[in-house]
C-alpha angles and dihedrals in degrees: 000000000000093000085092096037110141099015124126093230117057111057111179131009113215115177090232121129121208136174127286105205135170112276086257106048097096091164090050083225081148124043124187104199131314130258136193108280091234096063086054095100108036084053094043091226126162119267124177124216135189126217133193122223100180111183134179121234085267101066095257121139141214123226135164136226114233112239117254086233087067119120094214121034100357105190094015122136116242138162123300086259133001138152149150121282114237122233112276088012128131117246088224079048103048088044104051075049098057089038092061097038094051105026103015093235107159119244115271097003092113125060101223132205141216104223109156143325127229124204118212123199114177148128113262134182089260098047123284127334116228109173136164101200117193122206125224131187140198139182113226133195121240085253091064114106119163131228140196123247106169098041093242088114125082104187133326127225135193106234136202097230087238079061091047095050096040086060099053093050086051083058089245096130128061119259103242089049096045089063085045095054097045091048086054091048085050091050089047090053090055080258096127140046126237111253124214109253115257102240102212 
């Protein structure tokens, strides 16, 4: 982990390994080999990520607010929960993970759904990002209320999707959740098709 110390390039060593996979292998059936989570982006490597649209019968949904303390995006406003796949980890898996970690939500208490996946090629401070995000959504009951478990999450709120809109065309949300979001408000409006779930 010190081998990088004092480049420009590699910002954060995390001691996370995720899948290296074949440029078009956007379901990572077959992975190659594994690599350090830091050296992604400077080697423009693929990483797949998960994100969480949860919404109430009424067509509500909840987001989250990133914590200031946040490297990238402090005080953004992001999904309710997203994160990165491990390598060898289910995508159902990594998401009911990340879905506990960031919003507290229980294993297995949400039925969740495969609605879309975006694909994300830009330049980024650490090298180029490269992502296949896949969108999940999940129908909640009124009693639902999220709760941070990792401390990356600031607040969450339960937003109108006018609300939701008029705050990624004011810039407020990230970029990668922005497209997430839209895709889930699209699935919630019988725009999208479910996907099968990726199974690794």
């Amino acid at each position: 982990s010190h081998l990088y110390k004092g480049t420009d390039k590699v910002f954060a060593w995390r001691d996370e390994l995720l899948s290296v996979t074949a440029s078009d292998d956007i379901a990572c059936e077959s992975p190659l080999t594994v690599i350090e989570r830091a050296m992604c982006r400077p080697f423009a490597f693929d990483t797949f990520a998960v994100h969480l649209n949860p919404f109430t019968r009424d067509g509500r949904m909840w987001v989250a607010q990133r914590s200031f303390k946040k490297a990238i995006g402090p005080g953004y406003w992001d999904n309710c929960a997203a994160g990165l796949v491990g390598a060898g980890e289910p995508f159902g898996l990594a998401m009911e993970r990340e879905a506990f970690e960031e919003a507290g939500v229980t294993p297995g208490s949400l039925e969740i759904s495969f609605s879309a996946r975006n694909i994300i090629s830009r330049p980024v401070h650490e090298g180029w990002m490269r992502e296949i995000a896949y969108i999940c959504n999940a129908y909640v009951e009124d009693s639902f209320h999220p709760h941070n478990m990792d401390g990356e999450v600031e607040r969450f709120e339960l937003l109108e999707p006018e609300a939701i809109i008029e705050r990624i065309e004011k810039g407020r949300f990230t970029f990668e959740s922005s497209l997430a979001v839209l895709a889930g408000l699209a699935w919630q409006e019988g725009l999208l098709d479910l996907l099968d779930q990726p199974a690794v």
